[in-house]
C-alpha positions in Angstrom: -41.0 79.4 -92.7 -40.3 79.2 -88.9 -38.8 82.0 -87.3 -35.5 79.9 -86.7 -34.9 80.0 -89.9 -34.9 83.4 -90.6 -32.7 83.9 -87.3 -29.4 82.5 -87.2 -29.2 83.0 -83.1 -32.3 81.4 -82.3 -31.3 78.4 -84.8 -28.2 78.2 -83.1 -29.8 78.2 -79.7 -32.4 75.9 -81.0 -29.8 73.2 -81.9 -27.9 74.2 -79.1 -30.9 72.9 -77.2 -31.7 69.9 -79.7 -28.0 68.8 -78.9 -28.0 69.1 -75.2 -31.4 67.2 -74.9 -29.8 64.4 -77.2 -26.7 64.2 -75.2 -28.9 64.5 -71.7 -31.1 61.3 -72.6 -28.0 59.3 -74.2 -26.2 59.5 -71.1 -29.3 58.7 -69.0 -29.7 55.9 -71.3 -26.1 55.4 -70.1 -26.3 55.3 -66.8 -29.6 53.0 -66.8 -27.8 50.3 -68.9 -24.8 50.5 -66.6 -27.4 50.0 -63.5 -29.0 47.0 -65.3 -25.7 45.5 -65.7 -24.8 46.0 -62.8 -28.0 44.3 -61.3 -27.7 41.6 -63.7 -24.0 41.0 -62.7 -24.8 41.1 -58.8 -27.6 38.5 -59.4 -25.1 36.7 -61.1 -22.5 36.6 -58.5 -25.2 35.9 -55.8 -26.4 33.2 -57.9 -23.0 31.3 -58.4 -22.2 32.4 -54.5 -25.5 30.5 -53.5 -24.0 27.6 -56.0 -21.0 27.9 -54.6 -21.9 27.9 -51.0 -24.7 24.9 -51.5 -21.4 22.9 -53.7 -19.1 23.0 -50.3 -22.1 23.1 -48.0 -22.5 19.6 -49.8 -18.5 18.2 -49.7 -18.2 19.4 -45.9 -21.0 16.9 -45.4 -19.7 14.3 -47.4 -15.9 14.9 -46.0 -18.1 14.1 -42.5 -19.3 11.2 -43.3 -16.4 10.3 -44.7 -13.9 11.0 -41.6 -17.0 9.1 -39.4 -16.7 6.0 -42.3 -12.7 6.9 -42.0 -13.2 6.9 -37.8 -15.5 3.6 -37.6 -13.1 1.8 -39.8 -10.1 2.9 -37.7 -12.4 1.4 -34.3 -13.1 -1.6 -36.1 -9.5 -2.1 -37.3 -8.5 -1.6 -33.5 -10.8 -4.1 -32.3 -9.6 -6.5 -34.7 -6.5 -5.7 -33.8 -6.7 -6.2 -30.2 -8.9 -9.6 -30.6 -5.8 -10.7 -33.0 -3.5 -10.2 -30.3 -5.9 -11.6 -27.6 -6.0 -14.7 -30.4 -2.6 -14.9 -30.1 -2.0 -14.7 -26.9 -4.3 -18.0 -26.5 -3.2 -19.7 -29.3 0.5 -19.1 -27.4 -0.4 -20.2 -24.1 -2.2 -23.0 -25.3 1.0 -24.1 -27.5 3.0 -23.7 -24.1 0.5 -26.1 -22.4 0.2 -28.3 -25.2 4.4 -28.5 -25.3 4.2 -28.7 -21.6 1.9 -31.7 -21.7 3.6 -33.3 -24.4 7.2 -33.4 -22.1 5.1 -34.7 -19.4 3.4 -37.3 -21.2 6.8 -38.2 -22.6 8.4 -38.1 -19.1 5.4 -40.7 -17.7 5.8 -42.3 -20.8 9.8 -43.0 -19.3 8.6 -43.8 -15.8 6.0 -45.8 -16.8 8.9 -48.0 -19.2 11.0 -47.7 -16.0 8.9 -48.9 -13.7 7.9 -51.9 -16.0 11.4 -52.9 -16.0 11.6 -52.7 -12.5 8.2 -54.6 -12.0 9.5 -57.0 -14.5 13.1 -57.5 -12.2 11.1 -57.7 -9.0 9.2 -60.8 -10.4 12.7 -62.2 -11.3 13.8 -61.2 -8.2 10.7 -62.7 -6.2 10.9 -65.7 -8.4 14.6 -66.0 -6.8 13.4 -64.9 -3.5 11.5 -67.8 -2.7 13.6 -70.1 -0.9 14.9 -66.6 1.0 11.4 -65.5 2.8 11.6 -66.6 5.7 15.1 -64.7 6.3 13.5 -61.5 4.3 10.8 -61.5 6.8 13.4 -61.4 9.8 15.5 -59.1 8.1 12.1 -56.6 7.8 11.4 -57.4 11.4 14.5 -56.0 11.9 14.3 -53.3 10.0 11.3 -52.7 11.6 12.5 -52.5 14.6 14.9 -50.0 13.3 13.1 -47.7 12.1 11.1 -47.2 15.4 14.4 -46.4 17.1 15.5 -44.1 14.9 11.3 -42.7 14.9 12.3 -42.7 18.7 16.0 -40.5 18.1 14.1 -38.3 16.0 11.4 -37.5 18.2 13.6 -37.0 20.9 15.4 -34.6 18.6 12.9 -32.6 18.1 11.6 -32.0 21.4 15.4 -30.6 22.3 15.4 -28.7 19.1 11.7 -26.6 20.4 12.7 -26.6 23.9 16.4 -25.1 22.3 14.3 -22.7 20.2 12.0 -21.5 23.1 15.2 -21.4 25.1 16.5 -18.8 22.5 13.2 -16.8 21.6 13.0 -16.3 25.8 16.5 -15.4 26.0 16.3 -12.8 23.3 13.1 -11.1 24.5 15.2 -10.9 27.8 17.6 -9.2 25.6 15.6 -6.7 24.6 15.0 -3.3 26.3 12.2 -3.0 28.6 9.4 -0.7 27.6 5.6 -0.6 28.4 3.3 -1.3 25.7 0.2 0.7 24.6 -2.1 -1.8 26.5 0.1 -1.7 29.9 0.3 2.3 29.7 -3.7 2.7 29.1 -4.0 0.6 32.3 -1.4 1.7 34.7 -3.1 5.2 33.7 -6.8 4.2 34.4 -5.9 2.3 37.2 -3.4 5.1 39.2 -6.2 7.5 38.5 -9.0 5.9 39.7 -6.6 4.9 43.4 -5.5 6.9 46.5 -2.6 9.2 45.0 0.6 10.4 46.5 4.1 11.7 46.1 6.6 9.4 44.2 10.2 9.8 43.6 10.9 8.1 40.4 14.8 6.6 40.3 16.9 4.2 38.0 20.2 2.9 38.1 22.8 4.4 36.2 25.6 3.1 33.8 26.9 3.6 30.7 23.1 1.5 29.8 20.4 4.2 29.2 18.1 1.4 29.2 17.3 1.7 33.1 16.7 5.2 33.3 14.8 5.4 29.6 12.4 2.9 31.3 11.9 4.6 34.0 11.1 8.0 32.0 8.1 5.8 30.8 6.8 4.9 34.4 6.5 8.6 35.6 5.1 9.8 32.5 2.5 7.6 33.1 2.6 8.6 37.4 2.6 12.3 35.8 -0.7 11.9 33.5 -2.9 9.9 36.1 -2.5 13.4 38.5 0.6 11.9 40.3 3.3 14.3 42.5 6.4 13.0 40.3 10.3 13.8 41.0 12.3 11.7 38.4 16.0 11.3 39.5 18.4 9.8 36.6 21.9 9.9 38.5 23.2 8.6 42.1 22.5 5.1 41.8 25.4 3.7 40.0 25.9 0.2 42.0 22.2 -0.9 43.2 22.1 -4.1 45.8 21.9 -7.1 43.2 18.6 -7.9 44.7 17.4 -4.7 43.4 17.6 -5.6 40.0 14.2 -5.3 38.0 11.6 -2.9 39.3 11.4 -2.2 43.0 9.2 -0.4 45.3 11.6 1.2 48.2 9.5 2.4 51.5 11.6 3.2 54.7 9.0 0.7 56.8 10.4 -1.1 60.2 9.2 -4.0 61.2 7.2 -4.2 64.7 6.7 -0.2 64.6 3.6 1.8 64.3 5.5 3.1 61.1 2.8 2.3 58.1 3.4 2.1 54.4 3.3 5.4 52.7 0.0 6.9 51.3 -0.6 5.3 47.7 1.8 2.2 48.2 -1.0 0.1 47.4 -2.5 1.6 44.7 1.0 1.3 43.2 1.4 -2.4 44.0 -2.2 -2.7 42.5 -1.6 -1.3 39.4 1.5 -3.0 38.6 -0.3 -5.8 39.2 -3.0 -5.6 36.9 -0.7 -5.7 33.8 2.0 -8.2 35.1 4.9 -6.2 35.6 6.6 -8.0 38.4 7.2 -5.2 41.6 9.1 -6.3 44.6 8.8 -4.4 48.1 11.7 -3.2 49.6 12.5 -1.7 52.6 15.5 0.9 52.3 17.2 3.2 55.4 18.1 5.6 52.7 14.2 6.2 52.0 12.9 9.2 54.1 9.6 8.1 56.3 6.7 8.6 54.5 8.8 8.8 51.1 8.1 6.1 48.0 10.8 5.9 45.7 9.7 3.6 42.6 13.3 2.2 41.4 14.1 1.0 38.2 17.3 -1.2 38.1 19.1 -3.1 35.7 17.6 -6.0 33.6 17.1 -9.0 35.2 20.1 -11.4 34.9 19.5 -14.1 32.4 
C-alpha cells in the first residue's frame, strides 16, 4: 500500500493534483476545438465570400453586356428611326410631286381640249374666210403698220422715261451734301504733300445750312495733315457774291502788276484737279496780298 493511502493529506493533495490536471487538459482541449472551429468557420466564410464575389463578379459582366446589347439596340432603333422618317419624308415629297404633276397634266389636258376647239373653229372660220382674204390681208397690213407706230410711241417713251430718270438720279446727287470720299482725301493728301506749301485761310459761307462750313472742315483737315499752315474761319460770310457759289480759290491778284499769285496757289489748283473737284480762281479786294483764302460756298444751284 502506497503512502497516499495511508495519508489522508497527501491523498487529498494527490487528487487535488489529479483534478487540476483533468480540468487543465479539458479546457485546453477546449480552447483547441474552439480554434478549429473557428478556422473551419473562417475558411468557410472565405469560401462562400470567394463564391460570392466570383457569383457578382459574373452578373456585373453579364449586366455589361447586357446594357451594350440594351445600347446597340437603342442605336439601331435610332437609325431606323431616323431612315423611317427620312422614308417619309420622300415618300411625302414625292406624293406632293406626284399631286402636282397630276393637276398639271389635268390642266394641259384642258388646254390641250381648248385649244382643239379653237383649232377646230379656226378651220370653220378659215373655211368662211375664204372669200374675205384679200381684205384680211389689208386689214393685217394695217395692222402692221400699226403696230410699228405704236413700236415707234413706245420707244420714244422710253427714251423720255431714262433721260427723266437720269434727270432725277443727277438732281438728287445734287441734293446731297457735299463731302470728299476716301479716294479724293488719300489724293488731295499725297498730292499737297509732295507740292510747294503755304499758308491757307480756310472759309465757308454761313447760314442756317451747316453743309458749307462741314465741307469745308473736310478740306483743311486734309490742308492740316499734308504739313499745311491752316486758319479755318466758320462765321462772317453770310451773303457770298452768287458767283462764288461752289468752291473758290480767292487771291488779291491785279491785273497788269508785278503782284504774283501767292506761294502754293498752284499746288492747290493742281490738286483739286487731280480728283475733279471743280475750283474756280477769284480775285477778291478783301484778300490781303500774299493771302489764299480757299472758300467753300453754298451748293451749286440746280
Amino acid at each position: 500500500m502506497s503512502n497516499t493511502d495511508n495519508d489522508p493529506i497527501a491523498s487529498a493533495n494527490w487528487w487535488q493534483t489529479a483534478w487540476f490536471t483533468v480540468t487543465v487538459f479539458v479546457g485546453l482541449s477546449a480552447i483547441v476545438a474552439a480554434y478549429m472551429v473557428f478556422r473551419a468557420g473562417n475558411t468557410y466564410q472565405d469560401a462562400v465570400r470567394t463564391e460570392a464575389n466570383t457569383k457578382i463578379a459574373g452578373q456585373e459582366l453579364r449586366i455589361a453586356e447586357l446594357n451594350n446589347e440594351t445600347q446597340a439596340l437603342k442605336t439601331e432603333a435610332e437609325s431606323e428611326k431616323t431612315k423611317r422618317a427620312e422614308s417619309d419624308a420622300k415618300i411625302a415629297e414625292l406624293t406632293a410631286e406626284t399631286a402636282k404633276a397630276k393637276e398639271e397634266t389635268a390642266k394641259s389636258n384642258e388646254r390641250i381640249a381648248r385649244l382643239n376647239v379653237e383649232v377646230e373653229t379656226a378651220k370653220a372660220d378659215a373655211l368662211q374666210a375664204k372669200e374675205g382674204i384679200a381684205n384680211a390681208e389689208a386689214r393685217s397690213l394695217e395692222a402692221s403698220a400699226e403696230v410699228a407706230r405704236l413700236n415707234v410711241i413706245v420707244a420714244n417713251a422710253e427714251e423720255r422715261r431714262a433721260v427723266a430718270e437720269k434727270a432725277l438720279l443727277e438732281l438728287q446727287e445734287k441734293a446731297k451734301d457735299r463731302h470728299l470720299t476716301l479716294d479724293q482725301r488719300s489724293k488731295l493728301l499725297e498730292s499737297l504733300s509732295n507740292k510747294e506749301k503755304g499758308k491757307l485761310t480756310v472759309q465757308c459761307a454761313v447760314s442756317g445750312d451747316p453743309e458749307p462750313c462741314n465741307f469745308a472742315r473736310e478740306f483743311a483737315s486734309v490742308f492740316i495733315d499734308a504739313g499745311w499752315q491752316v486758319h479755318l474761319v466758320t462765321s462772317g460770310v453770310r451773303d457770298p457774291p452768287p458767283t462764288d457759289r461752289g468752291v473758290n480759290l480767292w487771291v488779291n491778284v491785279k491785273p497788269n502788276t508785278s503782284i504774283k499769285a501767292p506761294p502754293g496757289t498752284g499746288s492747290i489748283i493742281s490738286a483739286f484737279e487731280s480728283v475733279n473737284i471743280k475750283l474756280d480762281l477769284l480775285s477778291r479786294k478783301s484778300v490781303n496780298e500774299g493771302q489764299i483764302v480757299l472758300f467753300v460756298g453754298f451748293k451749286p444751284q440746280i
